[in-house]
C-alpha positions in Angstrom: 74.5 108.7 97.8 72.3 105.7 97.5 69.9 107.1 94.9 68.7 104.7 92.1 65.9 106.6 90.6 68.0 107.4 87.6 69.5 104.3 86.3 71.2 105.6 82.9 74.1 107.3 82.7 76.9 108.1 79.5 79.8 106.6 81.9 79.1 104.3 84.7 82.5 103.5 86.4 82.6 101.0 89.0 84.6 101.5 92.2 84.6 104.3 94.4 88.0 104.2 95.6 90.5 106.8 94.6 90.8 105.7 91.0 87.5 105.9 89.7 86.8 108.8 91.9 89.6 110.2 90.0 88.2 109.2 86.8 84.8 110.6 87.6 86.0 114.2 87.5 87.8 113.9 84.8 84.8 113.1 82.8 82.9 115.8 84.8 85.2 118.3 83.5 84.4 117.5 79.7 80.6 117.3 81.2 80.2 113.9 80.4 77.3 112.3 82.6 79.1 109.8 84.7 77.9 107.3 87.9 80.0 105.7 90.1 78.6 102.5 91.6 80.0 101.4 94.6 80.0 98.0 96.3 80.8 99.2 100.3 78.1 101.3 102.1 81.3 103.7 103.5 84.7 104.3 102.6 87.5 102.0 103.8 88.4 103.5 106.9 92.2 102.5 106.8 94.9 103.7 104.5 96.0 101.1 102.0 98.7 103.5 100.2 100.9 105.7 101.8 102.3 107.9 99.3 101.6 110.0 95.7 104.8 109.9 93.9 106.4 113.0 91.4 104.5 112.0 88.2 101.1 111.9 90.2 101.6 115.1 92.0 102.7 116.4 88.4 99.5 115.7 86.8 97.2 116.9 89.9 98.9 120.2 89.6 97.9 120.1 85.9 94.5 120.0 87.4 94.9 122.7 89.8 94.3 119.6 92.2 97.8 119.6 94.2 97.4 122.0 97.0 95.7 120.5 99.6 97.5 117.4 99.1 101.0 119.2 99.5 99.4 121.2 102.8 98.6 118.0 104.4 101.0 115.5 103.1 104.7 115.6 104.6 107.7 115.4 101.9 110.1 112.5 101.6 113.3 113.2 99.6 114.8 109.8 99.6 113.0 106.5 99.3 114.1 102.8 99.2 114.0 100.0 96.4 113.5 96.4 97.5 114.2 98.3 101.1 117.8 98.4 100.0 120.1 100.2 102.8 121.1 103.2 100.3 118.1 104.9 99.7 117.6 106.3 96.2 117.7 110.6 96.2 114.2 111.5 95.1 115.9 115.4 95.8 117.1 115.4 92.1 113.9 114.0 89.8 113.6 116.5 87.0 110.4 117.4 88.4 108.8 120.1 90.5 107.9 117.5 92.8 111.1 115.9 93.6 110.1 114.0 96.6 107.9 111.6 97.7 104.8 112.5 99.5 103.6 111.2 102.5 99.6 111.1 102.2 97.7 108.2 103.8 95.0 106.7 101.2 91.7 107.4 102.6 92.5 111.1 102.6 93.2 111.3 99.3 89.8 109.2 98.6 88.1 111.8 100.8 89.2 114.5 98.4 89.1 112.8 95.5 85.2 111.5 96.4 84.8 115.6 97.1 85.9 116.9 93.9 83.8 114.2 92.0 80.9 115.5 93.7 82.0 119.3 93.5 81.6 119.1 89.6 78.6 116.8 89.4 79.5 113.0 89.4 76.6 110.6 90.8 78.2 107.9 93.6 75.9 105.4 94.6 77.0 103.1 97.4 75.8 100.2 98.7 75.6 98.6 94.8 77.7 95.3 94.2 77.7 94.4 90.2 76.0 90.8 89.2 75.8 91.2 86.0 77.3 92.4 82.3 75.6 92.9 79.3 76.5 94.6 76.0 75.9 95.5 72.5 76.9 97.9 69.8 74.9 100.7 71.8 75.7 100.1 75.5 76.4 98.2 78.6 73.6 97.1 81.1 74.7 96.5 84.5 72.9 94.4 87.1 73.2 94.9 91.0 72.9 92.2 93.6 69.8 94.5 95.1 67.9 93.6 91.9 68.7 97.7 90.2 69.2 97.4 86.2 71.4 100.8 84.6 72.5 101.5 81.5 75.3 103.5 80.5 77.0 104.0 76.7 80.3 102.7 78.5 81.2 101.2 81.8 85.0 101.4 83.8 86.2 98.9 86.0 87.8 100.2 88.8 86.8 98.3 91.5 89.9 96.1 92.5 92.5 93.5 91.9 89.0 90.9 92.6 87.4 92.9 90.2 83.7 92.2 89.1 83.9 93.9 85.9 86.7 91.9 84.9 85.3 88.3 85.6 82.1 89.3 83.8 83.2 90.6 80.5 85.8 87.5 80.6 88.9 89.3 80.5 92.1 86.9 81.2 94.0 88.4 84.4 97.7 86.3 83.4 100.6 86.5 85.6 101.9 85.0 89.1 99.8 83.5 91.8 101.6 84.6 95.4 104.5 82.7 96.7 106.0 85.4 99.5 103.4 87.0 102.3 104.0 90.0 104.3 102.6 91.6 107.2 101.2 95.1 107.9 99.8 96.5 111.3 99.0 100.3 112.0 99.2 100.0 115.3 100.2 102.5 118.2 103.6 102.2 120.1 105.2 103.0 123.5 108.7 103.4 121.9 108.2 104.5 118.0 111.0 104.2 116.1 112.5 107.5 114.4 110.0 107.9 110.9 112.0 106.4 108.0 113.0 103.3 110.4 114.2 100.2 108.2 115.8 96.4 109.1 116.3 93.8 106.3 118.1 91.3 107.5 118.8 87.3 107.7 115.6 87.1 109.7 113.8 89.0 107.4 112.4 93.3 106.9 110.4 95.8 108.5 110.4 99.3 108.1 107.7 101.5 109.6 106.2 104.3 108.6 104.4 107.3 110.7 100.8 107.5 110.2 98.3 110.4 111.5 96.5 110.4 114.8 100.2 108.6 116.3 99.6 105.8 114.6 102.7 103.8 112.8 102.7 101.3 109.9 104.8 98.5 110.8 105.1 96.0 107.4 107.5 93.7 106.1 108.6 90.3 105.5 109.1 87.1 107.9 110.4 84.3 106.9 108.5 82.4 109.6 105.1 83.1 108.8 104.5 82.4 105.5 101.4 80.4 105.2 99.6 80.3 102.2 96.3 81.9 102.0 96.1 83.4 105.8 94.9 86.9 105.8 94.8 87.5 109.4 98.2 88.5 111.9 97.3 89.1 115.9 99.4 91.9 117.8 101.5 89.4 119.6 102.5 88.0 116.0 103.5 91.5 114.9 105.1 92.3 118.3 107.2 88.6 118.3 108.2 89.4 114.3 109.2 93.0 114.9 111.6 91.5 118.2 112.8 88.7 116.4 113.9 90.9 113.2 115.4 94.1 115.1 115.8 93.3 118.5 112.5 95.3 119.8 108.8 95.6 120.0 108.6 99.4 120.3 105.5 98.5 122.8 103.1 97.9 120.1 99.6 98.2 121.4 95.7 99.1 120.4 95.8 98.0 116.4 93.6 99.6 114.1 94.8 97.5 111.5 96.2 94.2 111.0 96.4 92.5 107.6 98.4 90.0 105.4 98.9 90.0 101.7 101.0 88.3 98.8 103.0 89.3 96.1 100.4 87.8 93.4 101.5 89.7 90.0 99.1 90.0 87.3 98.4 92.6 84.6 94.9 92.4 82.4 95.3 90.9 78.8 93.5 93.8 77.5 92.2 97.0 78.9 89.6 97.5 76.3 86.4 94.7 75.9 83.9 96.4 73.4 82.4 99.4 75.5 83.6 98.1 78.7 87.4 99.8 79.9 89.5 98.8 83.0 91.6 100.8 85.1 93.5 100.9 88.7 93.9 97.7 90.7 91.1 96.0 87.8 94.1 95.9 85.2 97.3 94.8 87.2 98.1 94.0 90.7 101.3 93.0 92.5 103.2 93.7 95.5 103.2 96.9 97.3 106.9 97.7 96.6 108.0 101.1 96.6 104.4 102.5 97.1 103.8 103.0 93.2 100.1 100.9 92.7 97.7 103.6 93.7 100.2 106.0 91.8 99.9 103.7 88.0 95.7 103.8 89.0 95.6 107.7 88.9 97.9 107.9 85.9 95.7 105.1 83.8 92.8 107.7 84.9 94.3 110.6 83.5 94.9 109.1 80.7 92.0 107.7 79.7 89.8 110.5 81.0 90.2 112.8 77.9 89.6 109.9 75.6 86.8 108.2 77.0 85.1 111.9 77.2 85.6 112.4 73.7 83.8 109.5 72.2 81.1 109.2 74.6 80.3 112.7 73.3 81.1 111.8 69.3 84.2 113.9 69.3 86.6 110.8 68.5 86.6 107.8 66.6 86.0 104.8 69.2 89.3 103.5 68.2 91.0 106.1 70.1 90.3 104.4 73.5 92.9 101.7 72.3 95.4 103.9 72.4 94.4 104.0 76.4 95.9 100.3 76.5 98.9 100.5 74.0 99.8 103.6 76.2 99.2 102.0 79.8 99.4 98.0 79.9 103.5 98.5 79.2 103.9 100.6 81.9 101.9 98.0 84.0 104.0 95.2 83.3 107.2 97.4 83.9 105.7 98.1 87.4 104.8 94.0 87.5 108.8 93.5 86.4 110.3 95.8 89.1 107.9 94.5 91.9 108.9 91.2 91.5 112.3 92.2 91.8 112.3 94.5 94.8 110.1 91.4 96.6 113.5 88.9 96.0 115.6 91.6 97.3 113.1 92.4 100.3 112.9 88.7 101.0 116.6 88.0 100.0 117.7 86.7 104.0 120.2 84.0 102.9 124.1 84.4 102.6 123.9 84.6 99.2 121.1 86.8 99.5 122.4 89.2 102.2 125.6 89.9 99.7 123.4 90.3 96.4 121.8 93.5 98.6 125.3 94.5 99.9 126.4 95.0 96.5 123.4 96.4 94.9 123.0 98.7 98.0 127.3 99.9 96.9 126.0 100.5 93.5 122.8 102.7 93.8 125.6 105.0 96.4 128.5 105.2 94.1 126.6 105.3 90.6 124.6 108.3 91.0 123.5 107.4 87.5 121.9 104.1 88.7 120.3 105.8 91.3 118.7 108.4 89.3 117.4 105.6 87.0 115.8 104.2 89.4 114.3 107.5 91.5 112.8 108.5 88.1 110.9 104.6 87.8 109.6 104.3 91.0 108.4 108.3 90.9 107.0 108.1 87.1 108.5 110.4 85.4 110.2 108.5 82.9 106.9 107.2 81.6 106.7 108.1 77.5 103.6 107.2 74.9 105.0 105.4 72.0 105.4 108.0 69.0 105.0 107.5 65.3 108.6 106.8 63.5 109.9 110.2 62.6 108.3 112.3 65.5 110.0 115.0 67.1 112.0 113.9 70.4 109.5 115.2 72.4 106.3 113.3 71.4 105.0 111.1 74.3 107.0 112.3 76.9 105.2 114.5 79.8 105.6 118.3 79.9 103.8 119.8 82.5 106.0 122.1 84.5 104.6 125.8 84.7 101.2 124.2 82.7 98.0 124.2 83.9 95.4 122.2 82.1 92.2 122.9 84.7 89.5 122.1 82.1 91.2 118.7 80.9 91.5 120.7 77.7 94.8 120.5 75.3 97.1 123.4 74.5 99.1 124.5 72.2 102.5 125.9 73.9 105.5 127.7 72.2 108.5 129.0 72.9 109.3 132.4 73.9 108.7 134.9 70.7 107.0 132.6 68.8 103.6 133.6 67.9 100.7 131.3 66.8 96.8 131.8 66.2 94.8 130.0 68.3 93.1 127.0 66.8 89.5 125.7 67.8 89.1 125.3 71.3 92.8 125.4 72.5 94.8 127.5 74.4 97.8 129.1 73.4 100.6 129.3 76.0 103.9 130.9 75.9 106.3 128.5 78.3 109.3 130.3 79.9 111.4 127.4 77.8 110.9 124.8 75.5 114.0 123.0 74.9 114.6 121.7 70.9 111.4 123.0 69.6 109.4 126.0 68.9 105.8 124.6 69.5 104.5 121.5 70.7 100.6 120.2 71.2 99.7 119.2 74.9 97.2 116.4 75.1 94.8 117.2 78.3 96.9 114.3 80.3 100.0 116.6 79.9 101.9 114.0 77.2 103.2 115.8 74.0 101.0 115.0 70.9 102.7 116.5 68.7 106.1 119.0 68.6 108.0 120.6 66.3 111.3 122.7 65.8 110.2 124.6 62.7 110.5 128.2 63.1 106.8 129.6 61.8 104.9 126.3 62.7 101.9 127.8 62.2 100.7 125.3 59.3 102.5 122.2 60.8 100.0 122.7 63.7 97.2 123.3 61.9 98.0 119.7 59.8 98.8 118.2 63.3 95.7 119.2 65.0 93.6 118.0 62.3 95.4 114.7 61.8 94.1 113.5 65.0 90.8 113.3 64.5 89.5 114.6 67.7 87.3 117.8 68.2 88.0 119.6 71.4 
């Protein structure tokens, strides 16, 4: 995978961690010619992320793609906010997914990088971007080893550092980091039972079980909050963990052992000209409630379908700005409710210590709250904005009982009601389709279009058409 022989390309996405990997294939699947250029010679060999929440599970399954992620993943109904002592009840997400699952990071790049390859994408390691230049026809690309590509369109996925970014000049606004944690996947004499959580007036650690009978032990000390220092040494981690619950659990042999900040920032834009951003290049901020790698798949899928269809002259260019007028919301919601669940997490005064009493009270006796909640940190309450007048439906996700395997739209109606099948698009009778008889599936499982007519056979037609895009 170090092959520069051919150095043009219709996509070149930069970053080969799970996000562009993700991307990749769903270019391949439209048959675009795509290249992924990656910076590292290998794979990182530690798990950033931890979990794939409802909404991303939803829209691998869309993909045929979920299987071997639910066989080797392990199923957490209930999940914390701002490591709150009630735990919100994933168990009833309207969603066939209502849990979250445990799946350690570079697994899911290892299948990920697979599939990419399985249906023809190009990853070339080794390749760290210099240089940006475009024009009305494409993007050249320089690497530090001296190689000069070409590609009609480049993606930035490679990181909250990202090169892509800095080069096309991009403003990355937000928060620089005031509050540090700690995270060590380290091996232990006396594990804690998996789920294990302490947030107290000396600060938070939960842990979490890793494979090979490793744990993650990560939180917040109030002690250690230097500015800037990246490293933490076992006896750190070991004194920390004591001082916050009372016991080192015999921590021993680290395989990894990290600091990082809560520094919040989302992209100005996610469209420059011919050059897109997605994943961690677009908005970073602090790990809470395990939802980052999570909005980096779902800014893939949806901008997948869209970049496929005008680097192939199917749409209008002006369709990939719907990819940022769709996503960058959603990214500063995430920003918003990261920042809050980090003053909660780090929340170890008096004052602080009874804010989380109370809110803890709420989320257990306001089933509503907690639902609210559930259904933000899994991301199934993310909708498209809709055009004033639209049916209920449009911009919301519908994907249960759907497949979608060739990133192709469908048409899908209600039981009985019968509809010719336009150009290019499936036609699939759902089991139910609550307050309307047919409704148009975009390939990222959103509602384009839905209707409750009863014959909305010509309504479709005038839909279909209406958005300019030939499948």
């Amino acid at each position: 995978m170090t092959d520069l022989s051919d150095n043009e390309a219709e996509v070149i996405i930069v970053g080969a961690g799970p996000v562009g990997l993700w991307l990749a294939a769903e270019l391949r699947l439209a048959g675009v010619d795509t290249m992924v250029l990656e910076r590292a010679a290998e794979p990182v060999p530690h798990p950033k992320a931890l979990g794939l929440h409802a909404r991303t599970l939803e829209q691998l399954a869309l993909r045929g793609a979920v299987d071997a992620f639910l066989a080797g993943g392990v199923q957490v109904p209930a999940w914390h906010f701002g490591f709150l002592e009630q735990r919100l009840d994933l168990t009833r997400l309207d969603s066939p997914y209502p849990f979250l699952l445990s799946f350690p990071q570079d697994r899911t790049e290892a299948l990920l990088q697979q599939r990419a390859l399985d249906l023809g994408a190009r990853i070339i390691r080794s390749q760290e971007v210099v240089g940006l230049d475009q024009d009305d026809t494409g993007v050249r690309l320089t690497t530090a080893s001296g190689a000069s590509l070409h590609a009609g369109w480049v993606v930035g996925a490679d990181g909250a550092g990202s090169a892509v970014r800095r080069l096309t000049e991009i403003d990355f606004p937000g928060t620089d980091a005031d509050v540090y944690a700690y995270l060590g996947d380290v091996h232990a004499e006396q594990p804690p039972p998996p789920g294990y959580g302490v947030q107290n007036e000396r600060g938070a650690l939960i842990v979490a079980p890793l494979p090979g009978g490793v744990i993650r032990v990560t939180g917040y000390d109030p002690e250690n909050q230097e500015p800037g220092r990246r490293e933490v040494t076992l006896t750190e981690l070991s004194e920390t963990a004591t001082r916050i619950t009372g016991a080192d659990f015999g921590l021993h042999d680290p395989t990894w052992l990290t600091r990082f900040g809560n520094a919040t920032r989302v992209a100005a834009r996610y469209r420059q000209g011919r050059v897109l951003l997605a994943g961690d290049a677009a908005h970073m901020h602090f790990p809470a409630g395990g939802v980052g790698l999570n909005l980096g798949l779902q800014d893939a899928t949806n901008l997948g379908w869209k970049l496929a269809a005008v680097a192939q002259d199917r749409a209008p260019a002006t369709l990939l700005d719907t990819y940022g007028t769709e996503r960058r919301p959603w990214a500063l919601d995430v920003a918003e409710h990261t920042l809050a669940q980090t003053a909660l997490i780090t929340a170890t005064t008096p004052t602080g210590q009874a804010l989380r009493r109370l809110l803890s009270g709420l989320i257990g006796t306001l089933p509503d709250l907690s639902l609210t909640l559930a259904r933000r940190l899994a991301g199934v309450d993310v909708r498209y904005p809709a055009a004033a007048g639209a049916h209920p439906l449009t911009g919301t996700s519908l994907t249960a009982g759907l497949e979608l395997r060739d990133a192709r739209p469908a048409l899908v109606t209600a039981p009985g009601v019968q509809l010719p099948p336009p150009p290019g698009i499936r036609v699939v009778e759902l089991p139910s389709l609550p307050g309307a008889t047919a409704a148009l599936i975009r390939p990222d499982g959103h509602v384009w279009w839905a209707t409750s007519e009863q014959h909305p056979a010509a309504a479709a037609q005038q839909a279909l058409a209406s958005f300019n895009v030939r499948f």
